[in-house]
C-alpha positions in Angstrom: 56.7 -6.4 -20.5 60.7 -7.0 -21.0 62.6 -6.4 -17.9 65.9 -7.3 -17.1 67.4 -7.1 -13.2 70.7 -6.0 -11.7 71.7 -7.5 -8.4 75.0 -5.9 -6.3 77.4 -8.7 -5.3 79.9 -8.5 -2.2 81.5 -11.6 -0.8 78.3 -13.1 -0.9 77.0 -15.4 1.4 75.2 -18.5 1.3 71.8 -17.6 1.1 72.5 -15.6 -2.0 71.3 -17.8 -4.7 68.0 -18.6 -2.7 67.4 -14.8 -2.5 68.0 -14.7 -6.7 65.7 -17.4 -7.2 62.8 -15.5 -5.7 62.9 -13.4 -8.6 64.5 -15.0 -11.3 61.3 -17.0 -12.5 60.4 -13.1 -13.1 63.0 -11.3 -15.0 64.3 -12.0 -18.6 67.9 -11.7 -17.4 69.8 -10.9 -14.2 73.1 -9.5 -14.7 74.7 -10.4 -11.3 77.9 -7.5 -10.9 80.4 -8.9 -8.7 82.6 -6.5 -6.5 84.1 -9.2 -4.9 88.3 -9.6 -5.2 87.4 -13.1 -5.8 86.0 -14.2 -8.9 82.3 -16.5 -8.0 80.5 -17.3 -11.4 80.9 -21.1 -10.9 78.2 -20.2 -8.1 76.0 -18.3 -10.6 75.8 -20.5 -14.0 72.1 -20.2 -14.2 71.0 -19.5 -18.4 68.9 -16.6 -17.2 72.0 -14.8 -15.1 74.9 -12.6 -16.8 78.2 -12.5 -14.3 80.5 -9.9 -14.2 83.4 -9.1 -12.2 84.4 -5.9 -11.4 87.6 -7.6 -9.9 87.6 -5.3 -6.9 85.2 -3.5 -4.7 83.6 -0.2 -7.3 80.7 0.9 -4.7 76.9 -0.5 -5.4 76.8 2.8 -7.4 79.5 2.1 -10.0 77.6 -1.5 -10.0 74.5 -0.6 -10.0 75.9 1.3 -13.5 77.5 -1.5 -15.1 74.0 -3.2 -14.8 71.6 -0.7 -16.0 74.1 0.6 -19.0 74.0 -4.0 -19.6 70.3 -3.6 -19.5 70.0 -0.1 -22.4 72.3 -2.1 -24.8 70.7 -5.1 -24.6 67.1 -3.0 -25.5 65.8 -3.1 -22.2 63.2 -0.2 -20.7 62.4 -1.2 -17.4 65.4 -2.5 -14.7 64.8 -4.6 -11.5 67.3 -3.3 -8.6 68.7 -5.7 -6.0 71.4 -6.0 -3.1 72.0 -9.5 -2.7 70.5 -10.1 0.8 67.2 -9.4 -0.2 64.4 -11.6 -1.5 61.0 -11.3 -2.9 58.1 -13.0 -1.4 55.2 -14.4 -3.6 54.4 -12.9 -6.7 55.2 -9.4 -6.1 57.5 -8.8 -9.3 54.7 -9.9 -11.2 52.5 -7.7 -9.9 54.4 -4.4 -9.9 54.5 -5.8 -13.8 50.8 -5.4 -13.9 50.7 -2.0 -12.5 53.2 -0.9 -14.8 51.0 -2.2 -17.9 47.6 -0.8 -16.6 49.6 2.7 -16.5 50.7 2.3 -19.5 47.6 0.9 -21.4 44.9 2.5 -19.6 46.4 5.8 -19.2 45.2 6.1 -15.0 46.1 8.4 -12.4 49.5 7.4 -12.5 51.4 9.3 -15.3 52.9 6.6 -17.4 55.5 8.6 -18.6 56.3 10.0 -15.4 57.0 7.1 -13.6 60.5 7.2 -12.7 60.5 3.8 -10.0 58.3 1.5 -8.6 58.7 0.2 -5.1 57.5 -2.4 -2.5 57.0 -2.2 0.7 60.8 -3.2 2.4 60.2 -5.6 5.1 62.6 -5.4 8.3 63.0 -5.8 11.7 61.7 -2.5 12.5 58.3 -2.8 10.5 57.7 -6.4 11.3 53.9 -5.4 12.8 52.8 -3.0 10.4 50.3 -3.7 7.7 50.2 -0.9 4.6 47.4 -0.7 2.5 47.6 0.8 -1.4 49.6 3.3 -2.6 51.5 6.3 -1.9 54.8 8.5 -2.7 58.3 8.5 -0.5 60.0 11.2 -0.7 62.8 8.7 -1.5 63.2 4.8 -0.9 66.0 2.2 -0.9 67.4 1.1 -3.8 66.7 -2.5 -3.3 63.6 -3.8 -5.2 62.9 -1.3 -6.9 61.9 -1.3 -10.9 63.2 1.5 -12.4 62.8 3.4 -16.0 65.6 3.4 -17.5 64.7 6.2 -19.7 64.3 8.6 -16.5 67.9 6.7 -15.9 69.8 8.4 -18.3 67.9 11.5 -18.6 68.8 12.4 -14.9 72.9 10.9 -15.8 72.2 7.3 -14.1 74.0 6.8 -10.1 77.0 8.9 -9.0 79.7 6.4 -9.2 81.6 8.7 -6.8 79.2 8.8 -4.0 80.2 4.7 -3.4 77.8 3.2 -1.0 75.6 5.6 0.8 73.3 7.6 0.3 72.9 6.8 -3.4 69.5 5.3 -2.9 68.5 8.8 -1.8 70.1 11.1 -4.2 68.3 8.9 -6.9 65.0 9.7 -5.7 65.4 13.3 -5.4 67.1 13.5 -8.7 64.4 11.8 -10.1 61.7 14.3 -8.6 63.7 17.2 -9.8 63.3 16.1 -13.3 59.7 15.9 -12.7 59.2 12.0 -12.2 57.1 10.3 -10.0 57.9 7.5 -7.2 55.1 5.1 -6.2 55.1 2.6 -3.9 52.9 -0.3 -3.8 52.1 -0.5 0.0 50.3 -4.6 -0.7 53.5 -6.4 -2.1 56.6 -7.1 0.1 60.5 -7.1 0.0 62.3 -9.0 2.9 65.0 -6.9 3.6 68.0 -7.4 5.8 69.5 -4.4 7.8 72.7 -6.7 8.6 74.0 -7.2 12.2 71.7 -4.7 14.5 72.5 -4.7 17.8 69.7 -3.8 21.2 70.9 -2.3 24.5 68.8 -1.4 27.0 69.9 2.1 28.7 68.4 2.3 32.0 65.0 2.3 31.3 65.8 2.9 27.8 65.4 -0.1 24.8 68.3 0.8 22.2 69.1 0.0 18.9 72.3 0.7 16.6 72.5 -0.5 12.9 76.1 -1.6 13.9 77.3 -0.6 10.1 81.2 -1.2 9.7 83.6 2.0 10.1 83.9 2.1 6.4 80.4 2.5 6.1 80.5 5.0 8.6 83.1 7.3 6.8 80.5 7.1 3.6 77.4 8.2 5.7 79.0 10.8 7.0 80.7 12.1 3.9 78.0 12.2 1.3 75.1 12.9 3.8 76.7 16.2 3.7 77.1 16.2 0.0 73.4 15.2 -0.7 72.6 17.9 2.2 74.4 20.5 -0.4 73.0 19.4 -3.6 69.0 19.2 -2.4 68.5 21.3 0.9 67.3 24.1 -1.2 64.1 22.2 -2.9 64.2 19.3 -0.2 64.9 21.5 2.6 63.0 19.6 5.4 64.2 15.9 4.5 67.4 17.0 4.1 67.7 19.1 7.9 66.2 16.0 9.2 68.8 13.8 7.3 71.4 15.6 8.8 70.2 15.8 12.1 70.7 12.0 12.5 74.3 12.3 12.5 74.7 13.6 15.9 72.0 10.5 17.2 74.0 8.2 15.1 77.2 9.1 16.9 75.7 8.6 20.4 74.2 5.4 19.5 77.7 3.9 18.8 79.2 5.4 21.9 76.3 3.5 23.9 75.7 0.3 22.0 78.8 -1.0 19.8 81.9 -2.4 19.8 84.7 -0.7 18.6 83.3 2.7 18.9 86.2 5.4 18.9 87.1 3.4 15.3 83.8 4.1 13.7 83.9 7.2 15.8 86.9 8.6 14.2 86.1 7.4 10.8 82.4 9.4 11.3 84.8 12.7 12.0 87.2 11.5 8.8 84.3 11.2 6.8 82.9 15.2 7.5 86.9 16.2 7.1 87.1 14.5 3.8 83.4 16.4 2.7 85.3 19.9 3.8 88.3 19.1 1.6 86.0 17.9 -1.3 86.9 14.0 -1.6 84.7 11.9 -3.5 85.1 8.4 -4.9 86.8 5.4 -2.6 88.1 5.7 0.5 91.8 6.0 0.3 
């Protein structure tokens, strides 16, 4: 099976390369798109790894593009997803290969020509005890290990480029489901992922956490939550209440456990301002 991999670069950090090699050994190419301002392919000069710059920061969406369009001309079908801080453990490429193949050769249960993405179980902080056994369905998953068809890609139109950063993992899924393609994930291989700088306060008797995400990425959550709330609470009309529900959580989590909460704050009330007056794209 041919399958080429995408990973999203952004000012990336040391352990970047040892992340890449985790599944390198696995892939036939990995085109590495930069949004960096600074150009970094001295640091990526491996025979297996295509660089390219977009010069500026585009949004993982707009990268994850530039990848998977790579992948189509070079005569790929299947298209592994990454964010650079996130690293494979064992052989679990390899195997989401084999179940691939077996769907495809032995015609199973799972639809081979349904099969819009495969996905691992994400490892984080949160799910560090739990222990998932075979297979099942998300409703929608992140974007980071994932292998996906890249002829479901382009029938459904590929990532919105003007969505940025967040929530394009989600309206990916639920696109793919509309267009009658399936998502499995396979509970027995793992993907260590890393939810960035969390932060814990305890409340009283209360043990808090806050994902501690940046202003910036506050602005996006807020502003295409509501978006993907539009496009999908009709057919997805449970997910996306709950979705939106978590704005309001979200908001009293920074006002208890972050620094520079009226920033990220106001930016949260920008965001939902910007969604009323229809802005898309980057953040001007």
């Amino acid at each position: 099976m041919k399958l080429a991999g995408v990973v999203v670069l952004y000012n990336p950090d040391i352990n970047v390369e040892d992340n890449i090699r985790s599944y390198l050994d696995s892939v036939d190419v990995v085109y590495a798109v930069d949004n960096s301002p600074s150009d970094n392919s001295e640091r990526f000069s491996n025979d297996k790894i295509v660089y390219i710059s977009n010069g500026e920061n585009r949004g993982i969406a707009y990268a994850l593009n530039a990848g998977a369009r790579k992948a189509i001309a070079d005569g790929y079908d299947w298209l592994l997803t990454m964010d650079q801080d996130s690293s494979f453990s064992d052989d679990g490429i390899e195997k989401m290969k084999e179940f691939i193949i077996d769907c495809r050769e032995n015609k199973n249960e799972y639809n081979y020509q349904k099969i819009g993405l495969i996905t691992p179980f994400h490892r984080t902080i949160f799910n560090e005890n739990e222990n998932p056994q075979g297979i099942d369905s998300p409703a929608v998953v992140m974007t980071s290990g994932n292998i996906i068809n890249l002829k479901a890609y382009k029938e459904i139109g590929g990532f919105k480029d003007w969505m940025f950063i967040d929530a394009v993992d989600f309206d990916y899924c639920l696109n793919l489901r509309d267009h009658g393609y399936d998502i499995w994930r396979l509970t027995y291989i793992e993907l260590k992922h890393n939810l960035g700088n969390v932060v814990f306060k305890n409340i009283g008797k209360k043990h808090m956490y806050s994902l501690n995400h940046s202003a910036m990425r506050r602005y996006y959550i807020v502003r295409n939550r509501h978006y993907f709330y539009d496009m999908y609470h009709e057919r997805w009309p449970d997910f996306c209440n709950a979705e939106k529900a978590r704005t309001s959580r979200e908001a009293a989590k920074i006002f208890l456990c972050e620094k520079q909460k009226y920033k990220k704050l106001f930016a949260m009330l920008k965001g939902y301002i910007d969604y009323k007056r229809g802005v898309k794209g980057a953040k001007k």
